[in-house]
Biotite code that builds the C-alpha atoms (Angstrom):
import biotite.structure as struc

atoms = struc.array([
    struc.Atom([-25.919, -9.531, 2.743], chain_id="A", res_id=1, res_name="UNK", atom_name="CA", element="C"),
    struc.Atom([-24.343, -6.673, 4.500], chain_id="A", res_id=2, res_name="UNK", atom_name="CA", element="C"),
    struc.Atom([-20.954, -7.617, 5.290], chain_id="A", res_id=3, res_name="UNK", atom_name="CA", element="C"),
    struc.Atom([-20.229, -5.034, 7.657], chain_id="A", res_id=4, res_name="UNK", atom_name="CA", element="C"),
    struc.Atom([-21.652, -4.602, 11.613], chain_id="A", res_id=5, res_name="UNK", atom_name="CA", element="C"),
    struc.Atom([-21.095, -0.937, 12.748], chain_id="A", res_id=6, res_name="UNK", atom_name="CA", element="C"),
    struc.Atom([-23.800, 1.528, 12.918], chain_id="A", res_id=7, res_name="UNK", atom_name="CA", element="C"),
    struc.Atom([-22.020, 2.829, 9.390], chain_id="A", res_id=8, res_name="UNK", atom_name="CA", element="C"),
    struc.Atom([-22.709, -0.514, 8.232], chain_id="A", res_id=9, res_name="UNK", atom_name="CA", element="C"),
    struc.Atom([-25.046, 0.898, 5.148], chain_id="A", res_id=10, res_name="UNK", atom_name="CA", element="C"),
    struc.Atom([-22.971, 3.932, 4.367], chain_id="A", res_id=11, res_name="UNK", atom_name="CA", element="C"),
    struc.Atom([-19.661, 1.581, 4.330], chain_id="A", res_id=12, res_name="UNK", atom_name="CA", element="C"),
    struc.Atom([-21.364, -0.865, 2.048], chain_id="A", res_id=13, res_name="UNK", atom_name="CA", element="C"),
    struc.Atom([-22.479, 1.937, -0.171], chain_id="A", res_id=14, res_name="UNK", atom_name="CA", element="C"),
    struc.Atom([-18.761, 3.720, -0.208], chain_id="A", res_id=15, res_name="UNK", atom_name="CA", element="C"),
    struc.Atom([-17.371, 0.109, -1.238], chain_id="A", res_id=16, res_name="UNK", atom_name="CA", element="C"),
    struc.Atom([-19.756, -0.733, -4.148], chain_id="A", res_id=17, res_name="UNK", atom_name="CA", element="C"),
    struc.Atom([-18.711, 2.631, -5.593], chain_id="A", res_id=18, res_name="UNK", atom_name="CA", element="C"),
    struc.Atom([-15.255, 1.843, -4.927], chain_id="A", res_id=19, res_name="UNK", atom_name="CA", element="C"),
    struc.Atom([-15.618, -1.226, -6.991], chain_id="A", res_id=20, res_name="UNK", atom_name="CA", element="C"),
    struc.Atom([-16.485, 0.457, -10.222], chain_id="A", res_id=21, res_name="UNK", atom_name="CA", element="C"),
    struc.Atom([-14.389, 3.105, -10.018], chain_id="A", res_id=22, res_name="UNK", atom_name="CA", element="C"),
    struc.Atom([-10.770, 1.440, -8.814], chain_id="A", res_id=23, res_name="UNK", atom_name="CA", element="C"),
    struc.Atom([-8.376, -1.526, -10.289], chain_id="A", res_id=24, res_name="UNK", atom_name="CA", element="C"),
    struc.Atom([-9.182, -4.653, -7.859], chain_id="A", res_id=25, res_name="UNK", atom_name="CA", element="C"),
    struc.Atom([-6.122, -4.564, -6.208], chain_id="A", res_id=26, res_name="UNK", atom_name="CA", element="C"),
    struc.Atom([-7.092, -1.562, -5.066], chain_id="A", res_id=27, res_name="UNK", atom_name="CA", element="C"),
    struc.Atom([-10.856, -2.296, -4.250], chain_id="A", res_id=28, res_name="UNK", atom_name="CA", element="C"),
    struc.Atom([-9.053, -5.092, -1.981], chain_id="A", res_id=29, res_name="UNK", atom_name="CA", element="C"),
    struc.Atom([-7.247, -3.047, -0.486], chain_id="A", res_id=30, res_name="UNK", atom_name="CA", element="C"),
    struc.Atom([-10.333, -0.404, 0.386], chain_id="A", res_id=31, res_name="UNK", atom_name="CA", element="C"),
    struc.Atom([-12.416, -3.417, 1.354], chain_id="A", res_id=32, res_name="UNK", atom_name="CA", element="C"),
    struc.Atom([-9.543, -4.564, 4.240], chain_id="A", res_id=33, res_name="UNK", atom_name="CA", element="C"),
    struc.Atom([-9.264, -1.070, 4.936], chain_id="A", res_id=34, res_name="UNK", atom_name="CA", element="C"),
    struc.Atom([-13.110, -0.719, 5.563], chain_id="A", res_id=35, res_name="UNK", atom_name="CA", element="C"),
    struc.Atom([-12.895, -4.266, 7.741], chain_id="A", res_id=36, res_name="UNK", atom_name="CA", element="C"),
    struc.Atom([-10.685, -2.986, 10.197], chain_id="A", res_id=37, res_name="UNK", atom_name="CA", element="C"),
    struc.Atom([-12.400, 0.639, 10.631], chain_id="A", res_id=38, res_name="UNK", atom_name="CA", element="C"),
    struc.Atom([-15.936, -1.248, 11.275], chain_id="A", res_id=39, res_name="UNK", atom_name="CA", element="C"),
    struc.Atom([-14.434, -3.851, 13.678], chain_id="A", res_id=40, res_name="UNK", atom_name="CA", element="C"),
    struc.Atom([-13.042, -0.771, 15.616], chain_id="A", res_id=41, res_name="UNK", atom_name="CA", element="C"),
    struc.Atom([-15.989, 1.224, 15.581], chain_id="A", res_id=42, res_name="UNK", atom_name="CA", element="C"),
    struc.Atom([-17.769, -2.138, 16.853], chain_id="A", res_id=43, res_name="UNK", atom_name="CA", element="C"),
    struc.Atom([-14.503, -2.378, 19.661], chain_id="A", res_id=44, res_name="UNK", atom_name="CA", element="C"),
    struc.Atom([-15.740, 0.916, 20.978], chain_id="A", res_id=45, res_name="UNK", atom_name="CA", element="C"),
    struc.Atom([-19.465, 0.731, 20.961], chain_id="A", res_id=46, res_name="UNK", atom_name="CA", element="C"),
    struc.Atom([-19.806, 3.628, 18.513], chain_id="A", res_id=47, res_name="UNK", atom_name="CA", element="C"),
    struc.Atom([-23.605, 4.526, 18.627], chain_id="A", res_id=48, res_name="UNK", atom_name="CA", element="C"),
    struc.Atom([-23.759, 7.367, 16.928], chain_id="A", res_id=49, res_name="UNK", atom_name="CA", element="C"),
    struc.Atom([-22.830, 8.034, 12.910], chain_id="A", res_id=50, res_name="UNK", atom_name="CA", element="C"),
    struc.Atom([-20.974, 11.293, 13.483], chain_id="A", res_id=51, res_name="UNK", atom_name="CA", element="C"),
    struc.Atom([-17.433, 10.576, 14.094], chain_id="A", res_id=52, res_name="UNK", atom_name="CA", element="C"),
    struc.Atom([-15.624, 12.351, 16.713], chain_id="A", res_id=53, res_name="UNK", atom_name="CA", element="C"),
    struc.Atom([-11.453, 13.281, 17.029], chain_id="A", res_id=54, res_name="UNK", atom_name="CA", element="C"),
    struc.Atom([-10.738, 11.246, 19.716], chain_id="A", res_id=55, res_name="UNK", atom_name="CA", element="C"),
    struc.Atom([-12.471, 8.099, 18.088], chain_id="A", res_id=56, res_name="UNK", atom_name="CA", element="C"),
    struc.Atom([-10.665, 8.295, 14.772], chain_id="A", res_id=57, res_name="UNK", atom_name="CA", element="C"),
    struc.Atom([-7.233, 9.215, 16.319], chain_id="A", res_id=58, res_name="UNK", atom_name="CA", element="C"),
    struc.Atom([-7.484, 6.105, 18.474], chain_id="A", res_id=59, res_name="UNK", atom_name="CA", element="C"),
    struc.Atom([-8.443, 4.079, 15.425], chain_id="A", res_id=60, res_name="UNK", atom_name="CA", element="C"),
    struc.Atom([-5.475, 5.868, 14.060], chain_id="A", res_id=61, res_name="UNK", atom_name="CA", element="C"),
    struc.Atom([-3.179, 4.549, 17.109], chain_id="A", res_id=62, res_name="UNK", atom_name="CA", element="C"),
    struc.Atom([-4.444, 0.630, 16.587], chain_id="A", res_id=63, res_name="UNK", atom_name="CA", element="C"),
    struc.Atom([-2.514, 0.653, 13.600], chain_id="A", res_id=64, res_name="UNK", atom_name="CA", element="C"),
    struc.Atom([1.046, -0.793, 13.015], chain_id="A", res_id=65, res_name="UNK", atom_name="CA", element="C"),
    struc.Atom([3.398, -1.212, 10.111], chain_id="A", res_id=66, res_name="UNK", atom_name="CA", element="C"),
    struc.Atom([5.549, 0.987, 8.044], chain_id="A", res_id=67, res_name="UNK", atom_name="CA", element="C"),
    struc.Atom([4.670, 4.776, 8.005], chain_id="A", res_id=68, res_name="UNK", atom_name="CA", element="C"),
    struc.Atom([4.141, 4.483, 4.469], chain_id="A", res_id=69, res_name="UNK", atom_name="CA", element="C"),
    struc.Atom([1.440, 1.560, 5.074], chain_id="A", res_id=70, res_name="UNK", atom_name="CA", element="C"),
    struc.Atom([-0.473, 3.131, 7.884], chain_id="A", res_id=71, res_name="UNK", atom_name="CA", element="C"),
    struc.Atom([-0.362, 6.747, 5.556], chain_id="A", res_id=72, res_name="UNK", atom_name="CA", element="C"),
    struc.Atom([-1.870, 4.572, 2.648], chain_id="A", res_id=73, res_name="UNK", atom_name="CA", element="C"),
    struc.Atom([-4.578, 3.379, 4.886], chain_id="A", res_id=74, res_name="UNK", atom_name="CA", element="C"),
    struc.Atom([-5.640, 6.518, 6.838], chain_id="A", res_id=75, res_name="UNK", atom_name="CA", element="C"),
    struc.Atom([-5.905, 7.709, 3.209], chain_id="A", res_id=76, res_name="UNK", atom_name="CA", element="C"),
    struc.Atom([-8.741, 5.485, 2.408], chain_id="A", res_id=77, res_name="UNK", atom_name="CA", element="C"),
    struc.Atom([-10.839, 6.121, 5.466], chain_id="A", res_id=78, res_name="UNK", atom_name="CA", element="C"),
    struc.Atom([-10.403, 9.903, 5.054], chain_id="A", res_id=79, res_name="UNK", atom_name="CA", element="C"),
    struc.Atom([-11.893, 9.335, 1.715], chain_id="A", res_id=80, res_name="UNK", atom_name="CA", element="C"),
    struc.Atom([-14.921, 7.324, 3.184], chain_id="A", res_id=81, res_name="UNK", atom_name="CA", element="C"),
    struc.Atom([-15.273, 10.263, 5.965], chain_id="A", res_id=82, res_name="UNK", atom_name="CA", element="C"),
    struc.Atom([-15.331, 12.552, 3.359], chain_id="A", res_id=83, res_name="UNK", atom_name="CA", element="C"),
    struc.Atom([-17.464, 10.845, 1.639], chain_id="A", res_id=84, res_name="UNK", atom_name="CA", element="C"),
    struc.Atom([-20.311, 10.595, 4.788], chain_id="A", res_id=85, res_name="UNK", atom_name="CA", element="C"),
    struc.Atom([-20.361, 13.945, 4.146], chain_id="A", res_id=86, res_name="UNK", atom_name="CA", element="C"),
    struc.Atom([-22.833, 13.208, 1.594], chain_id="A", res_id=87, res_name="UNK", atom_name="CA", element="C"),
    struc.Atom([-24.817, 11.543, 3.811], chain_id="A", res_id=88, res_name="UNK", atom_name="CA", element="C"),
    struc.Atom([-24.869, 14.834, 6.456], chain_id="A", res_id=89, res_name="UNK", atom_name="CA", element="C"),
    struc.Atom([-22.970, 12.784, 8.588], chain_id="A", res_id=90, res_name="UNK", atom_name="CA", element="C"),
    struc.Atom([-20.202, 14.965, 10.466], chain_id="A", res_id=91, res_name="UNK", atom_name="CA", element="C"),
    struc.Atom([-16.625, 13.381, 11.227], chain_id="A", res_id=92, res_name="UNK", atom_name="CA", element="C"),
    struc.Atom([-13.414, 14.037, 11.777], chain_id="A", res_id=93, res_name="UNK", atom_name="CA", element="C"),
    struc.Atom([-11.007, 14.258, 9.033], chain_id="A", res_id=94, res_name="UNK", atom_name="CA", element="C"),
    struc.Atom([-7.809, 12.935, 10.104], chain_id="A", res_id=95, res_name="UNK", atom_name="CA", element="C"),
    struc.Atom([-3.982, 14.838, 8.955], chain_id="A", res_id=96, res_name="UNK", atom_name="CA", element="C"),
    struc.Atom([-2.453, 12.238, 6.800], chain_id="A", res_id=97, res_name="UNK", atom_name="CA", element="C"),
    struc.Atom([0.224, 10.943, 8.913], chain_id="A", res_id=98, res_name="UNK", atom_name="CA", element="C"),
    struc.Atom([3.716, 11.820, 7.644], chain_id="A", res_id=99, res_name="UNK", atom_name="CA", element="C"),
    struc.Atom([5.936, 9.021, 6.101], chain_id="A", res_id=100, res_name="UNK", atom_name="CA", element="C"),
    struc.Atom([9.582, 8.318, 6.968], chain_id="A", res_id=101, res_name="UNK", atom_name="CA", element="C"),
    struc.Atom([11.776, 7.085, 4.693], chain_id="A", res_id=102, res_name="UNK", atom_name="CA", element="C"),
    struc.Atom([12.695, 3.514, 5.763], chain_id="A", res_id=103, res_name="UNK", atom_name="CA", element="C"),
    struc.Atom([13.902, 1.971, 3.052], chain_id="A", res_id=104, res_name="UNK", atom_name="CA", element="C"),
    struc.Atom([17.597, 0.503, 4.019], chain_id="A", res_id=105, res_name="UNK", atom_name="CA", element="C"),
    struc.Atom([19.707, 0.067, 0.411], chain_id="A", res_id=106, res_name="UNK", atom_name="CA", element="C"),
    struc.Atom([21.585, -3.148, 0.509], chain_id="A", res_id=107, res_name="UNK", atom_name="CA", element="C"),
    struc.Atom([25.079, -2.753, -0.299], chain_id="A", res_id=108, res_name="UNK", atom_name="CA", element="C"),
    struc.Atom([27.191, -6.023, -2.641], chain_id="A", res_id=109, res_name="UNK", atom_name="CA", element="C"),
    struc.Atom([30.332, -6.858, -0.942], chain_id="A", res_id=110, res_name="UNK", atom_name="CA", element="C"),
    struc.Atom([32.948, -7.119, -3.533], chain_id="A", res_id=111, res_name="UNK", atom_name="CA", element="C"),
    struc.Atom([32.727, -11.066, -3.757], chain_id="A", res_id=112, res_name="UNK", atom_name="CA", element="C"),
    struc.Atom([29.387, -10.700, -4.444], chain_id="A", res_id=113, res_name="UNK", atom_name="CA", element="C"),
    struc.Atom([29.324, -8.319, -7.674], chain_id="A", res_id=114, res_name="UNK", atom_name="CA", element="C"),
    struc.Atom([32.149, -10.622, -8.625], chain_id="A", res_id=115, res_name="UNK", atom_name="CA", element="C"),
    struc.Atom([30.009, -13.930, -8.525], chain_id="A", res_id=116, res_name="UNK", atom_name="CA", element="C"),
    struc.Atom([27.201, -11.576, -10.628], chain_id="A", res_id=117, res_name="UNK", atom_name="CA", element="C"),
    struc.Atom([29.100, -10.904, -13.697], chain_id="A", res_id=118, res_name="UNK", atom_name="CA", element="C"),
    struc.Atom([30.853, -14.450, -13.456], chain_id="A", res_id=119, res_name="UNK", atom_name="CA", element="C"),
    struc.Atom([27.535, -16.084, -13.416], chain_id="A", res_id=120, res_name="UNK", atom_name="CA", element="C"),
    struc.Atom([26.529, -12.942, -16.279], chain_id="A", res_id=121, res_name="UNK", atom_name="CA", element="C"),
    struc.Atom([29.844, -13.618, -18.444], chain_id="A", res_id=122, res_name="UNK", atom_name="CA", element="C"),
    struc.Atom([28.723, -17.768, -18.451], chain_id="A", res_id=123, res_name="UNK", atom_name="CA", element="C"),
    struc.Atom([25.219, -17.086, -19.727], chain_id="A", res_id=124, res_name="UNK", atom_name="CA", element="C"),
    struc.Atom([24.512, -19.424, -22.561], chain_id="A", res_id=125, res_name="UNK", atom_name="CA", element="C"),
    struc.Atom([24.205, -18.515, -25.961], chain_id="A", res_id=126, res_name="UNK", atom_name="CA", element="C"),
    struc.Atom([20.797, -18.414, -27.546], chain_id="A", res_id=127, res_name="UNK", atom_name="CA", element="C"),
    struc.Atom([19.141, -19.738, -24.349], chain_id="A", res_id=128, res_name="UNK", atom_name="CA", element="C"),
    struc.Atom([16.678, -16.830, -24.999], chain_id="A", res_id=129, res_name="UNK", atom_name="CA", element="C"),
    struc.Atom([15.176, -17.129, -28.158], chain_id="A", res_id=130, res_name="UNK", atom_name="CA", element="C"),
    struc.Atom([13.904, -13.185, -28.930], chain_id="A", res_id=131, res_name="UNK", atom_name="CA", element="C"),
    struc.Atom([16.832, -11.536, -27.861], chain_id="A", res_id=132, res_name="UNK", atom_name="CA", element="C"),
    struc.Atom([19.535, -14.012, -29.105], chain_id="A", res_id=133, res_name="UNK", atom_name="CA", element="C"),
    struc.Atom([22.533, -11.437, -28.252], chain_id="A", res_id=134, res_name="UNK", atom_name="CA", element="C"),
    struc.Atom([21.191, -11.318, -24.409], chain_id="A", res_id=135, res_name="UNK", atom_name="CA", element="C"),
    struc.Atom([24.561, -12.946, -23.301], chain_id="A", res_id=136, res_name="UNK", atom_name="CA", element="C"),
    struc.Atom([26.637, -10.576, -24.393], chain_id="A", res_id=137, res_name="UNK", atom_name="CA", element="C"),
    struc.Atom([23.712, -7.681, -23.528], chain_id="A", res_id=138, res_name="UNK", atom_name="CA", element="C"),
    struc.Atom([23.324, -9.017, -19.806], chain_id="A", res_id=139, res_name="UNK", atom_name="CA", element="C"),
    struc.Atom([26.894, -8.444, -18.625], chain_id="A", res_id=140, res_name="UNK", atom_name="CA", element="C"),
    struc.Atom([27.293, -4.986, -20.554], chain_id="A", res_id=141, res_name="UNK", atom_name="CA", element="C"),
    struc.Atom([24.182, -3.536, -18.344], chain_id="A", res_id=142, res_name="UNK", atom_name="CA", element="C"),
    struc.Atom([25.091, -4.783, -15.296], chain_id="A", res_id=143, res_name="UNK", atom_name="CA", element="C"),
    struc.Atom([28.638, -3.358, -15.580], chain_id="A", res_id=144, res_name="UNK", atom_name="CA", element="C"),
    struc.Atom([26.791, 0.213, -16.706], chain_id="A", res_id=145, res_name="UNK", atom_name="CA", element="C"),
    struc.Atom([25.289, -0.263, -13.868], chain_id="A", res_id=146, res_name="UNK", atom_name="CA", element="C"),
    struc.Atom([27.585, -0.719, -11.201], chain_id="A", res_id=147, res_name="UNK", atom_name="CA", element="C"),
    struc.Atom([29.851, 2.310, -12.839], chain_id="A", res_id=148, res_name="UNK", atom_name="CA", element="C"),
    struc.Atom([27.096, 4.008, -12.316], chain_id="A", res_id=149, res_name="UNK", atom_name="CA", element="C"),
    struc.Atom([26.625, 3.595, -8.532], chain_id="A", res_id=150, res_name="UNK", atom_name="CA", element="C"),
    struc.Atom([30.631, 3.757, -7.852], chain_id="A", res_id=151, res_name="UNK", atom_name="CA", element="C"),
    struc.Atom([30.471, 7.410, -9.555], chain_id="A", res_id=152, res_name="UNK", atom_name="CA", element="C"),
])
């Protein structure tokens, strides 16, 4: 049973089995979501014709939301599959993978907070953890590395 209703339908099925065998299946999940989503679009639009132009990837491109970083990791995969329909003399667009901004936001301890982590670090039981029995006295050193560390 094909899962997938675009006129790609065949050539998407095809990419994904080899996906399978080649990638972890975290990954292979991720390719198969990926692959969803591009054959609902192209089923959104009507697409009636295997060669992909610009303006219909770039507006698959725009239906996506998230982080940069997400949307990058995802155009990824489909430039990969249009890449691949090369193989099958089908012509498409190749998309720029979009840039990523940094948007990670650090999160900074207030001083009552790195105070309640090595109290609760200095009270850690002794032999609680039975392969490293010296953890309790371990535990606090690190964290204290640590945190000279990052005031440095």
């Amino acid at each position: 049973m094909n899962q997938f209703k675009s006129i790609l339908n065949n050539e998407l099925a095809d990419f994904l089995e080899l996906r399978k065998v080649s990638k972890s299946q975290s990954a292979y999940k991720h390719d198969h979501h990926t692959l969803q989503i591009f054959d609902k679009y192209l089923c959104s639009i009507n697409c009636e014709t295997k060669n992909l132009t610009e303006e219909q990837i770039v507006g698959w491109i725009r239906t996506l939301t998230g982080k940069s970083s997400s949307i990058a990791n995802v155009v990824i995969v489909i430039r990969i599959f249009l890449e691949h329909l090369l193989s099958y003399g089908i012509h498409a667009y190749i998309p720029p993978i979009p840039k990523v901004n940094d948007d990670y936001v650090p999160y900074l301890f207030s001083d009552d907070e790195i105070n309640m982590i090595f109290s609760i670090a200095d009270t850690l039981p002794m032999g609680r953890f039975r392969k490293n029995t010296l953890i309790h006295v371990e535990y606090p050193m690190i964290l204290r590395l640590m945190y000279v560390n990052v005031k440095l």
